[in-house]
N, C-alpha and C positions, 0 to 999 in steps of 0.2 A: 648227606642229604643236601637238596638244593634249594634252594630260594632266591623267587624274582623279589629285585627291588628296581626302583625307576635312578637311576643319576639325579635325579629332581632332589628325589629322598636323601639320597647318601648328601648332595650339596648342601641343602638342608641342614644337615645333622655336621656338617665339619662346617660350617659358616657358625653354628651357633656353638659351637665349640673354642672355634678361632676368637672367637667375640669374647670369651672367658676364661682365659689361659689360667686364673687364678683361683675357680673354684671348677668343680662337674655339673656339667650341665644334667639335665635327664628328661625323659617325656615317655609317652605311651604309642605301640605300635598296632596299625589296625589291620585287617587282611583276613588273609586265609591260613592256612599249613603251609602252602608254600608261596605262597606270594604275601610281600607288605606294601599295603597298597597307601598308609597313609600313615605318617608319625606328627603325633600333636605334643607340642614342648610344654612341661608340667614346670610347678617352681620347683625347686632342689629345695623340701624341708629337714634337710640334716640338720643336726646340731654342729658340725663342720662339714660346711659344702667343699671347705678346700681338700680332703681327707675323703667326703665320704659322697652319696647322694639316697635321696628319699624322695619319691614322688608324692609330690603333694595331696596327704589322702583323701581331699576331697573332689581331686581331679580323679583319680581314681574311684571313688568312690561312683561320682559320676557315670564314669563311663562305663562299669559295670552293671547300675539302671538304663543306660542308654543300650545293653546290648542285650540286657535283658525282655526290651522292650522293643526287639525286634532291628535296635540299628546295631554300627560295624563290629566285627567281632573283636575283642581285642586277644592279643595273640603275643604278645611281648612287651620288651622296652629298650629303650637306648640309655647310655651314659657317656659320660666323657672322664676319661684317665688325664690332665694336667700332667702326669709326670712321663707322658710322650711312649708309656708300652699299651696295645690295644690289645692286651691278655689279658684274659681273669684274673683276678687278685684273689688272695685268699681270702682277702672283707668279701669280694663277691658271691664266692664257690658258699663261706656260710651263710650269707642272707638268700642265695638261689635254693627255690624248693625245685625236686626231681620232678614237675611238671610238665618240660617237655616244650618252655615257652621260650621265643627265643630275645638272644639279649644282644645284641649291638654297642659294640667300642667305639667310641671314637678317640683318636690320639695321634698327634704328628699329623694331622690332613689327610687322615685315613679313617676307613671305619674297617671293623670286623664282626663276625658275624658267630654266635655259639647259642647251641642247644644245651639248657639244663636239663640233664637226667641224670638218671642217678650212676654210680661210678664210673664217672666221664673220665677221659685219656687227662684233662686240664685241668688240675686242681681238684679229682675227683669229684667233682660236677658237673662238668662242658664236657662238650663235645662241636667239634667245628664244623661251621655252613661252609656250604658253597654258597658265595653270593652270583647269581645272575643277574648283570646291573643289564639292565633297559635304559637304551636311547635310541631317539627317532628310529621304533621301531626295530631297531638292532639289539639283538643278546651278548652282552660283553661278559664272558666267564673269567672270573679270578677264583684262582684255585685258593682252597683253605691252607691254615698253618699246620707245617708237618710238624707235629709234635710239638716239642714249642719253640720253633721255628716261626715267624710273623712277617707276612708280606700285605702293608699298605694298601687296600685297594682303591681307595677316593680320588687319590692323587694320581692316578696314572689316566694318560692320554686316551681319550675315545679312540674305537678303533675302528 
């Protein structure tokens, strides 16, 4: 499956990542099925943010009245891996319900892109996007991880 995101976004998300090498970062992503049109940065309420992350459930909490009430749908979330692999973890695969939402790594100045659902190729849970990054108007397609294989998408050059 594929999904637009804007280079705004993915910047976004590896700036605030780079800015916390020593815990994960995380927040909520707003959009559609296949586009994410907006990620807003929540606090990490883990009980260790270096280990783990938790969005803050009253940011959450939030923005499920706010979509309930007719604003952005929310659609996912982002996190950051500290230990430099932008693959599901097995903490992740058990805290992911088969919903179908999608989840965003960030790690090494990369983000990646997976769908939870259920008996995914990835820690039976995921299952990998295609990101279509958007700049000035241009579609820049990074293909997903084969298997678990993992290729960087943030860091590579516009084209």
């Amino acid at each position: 499956m594929r999904v637009r995101i804007s280079s705004a976004i993915v910047e976004q998300i590896t700036t605030l990542a780079a800015a916390s090498p020593e815990a994960e970062i995380c927040g909520l992503l707003f959009g559609t099925g296949d586009a994410i049109d907006r990620a807003q940065p929540c606090p990490n309420a883990a009980a260790d943010p270096a280990r783990a992350f938790e969005i803050d459930p009253a940011a959450l909490i939030a923005a499920h009245r706010a979509m309930r009430a007719g604003g952005a749908r929310l659609i996912g979330h982002f996190h950051s891996h500290p230990n430099g692999q932008a693959m599901p973890s097995p903490r992740d695969a058990e805290a992911a319900a088969a919903d179908g939402s999608i989840w965003l790594i960030a790690a090494a100045g990369g983000v990646t892109g997976w769908r939870a659902v259920a008996d995914g190729p990835v820690e039976g849970r995921f299952e990998p996007l295609l990101l279509d990054r958007i700049a000035s108007g241009c579609a820049e397609r990074s293909r997903p991880p084969e298997g678990a294989q993992l290729k960087h998408l943030a860091g590579e050059a516009s084209r």
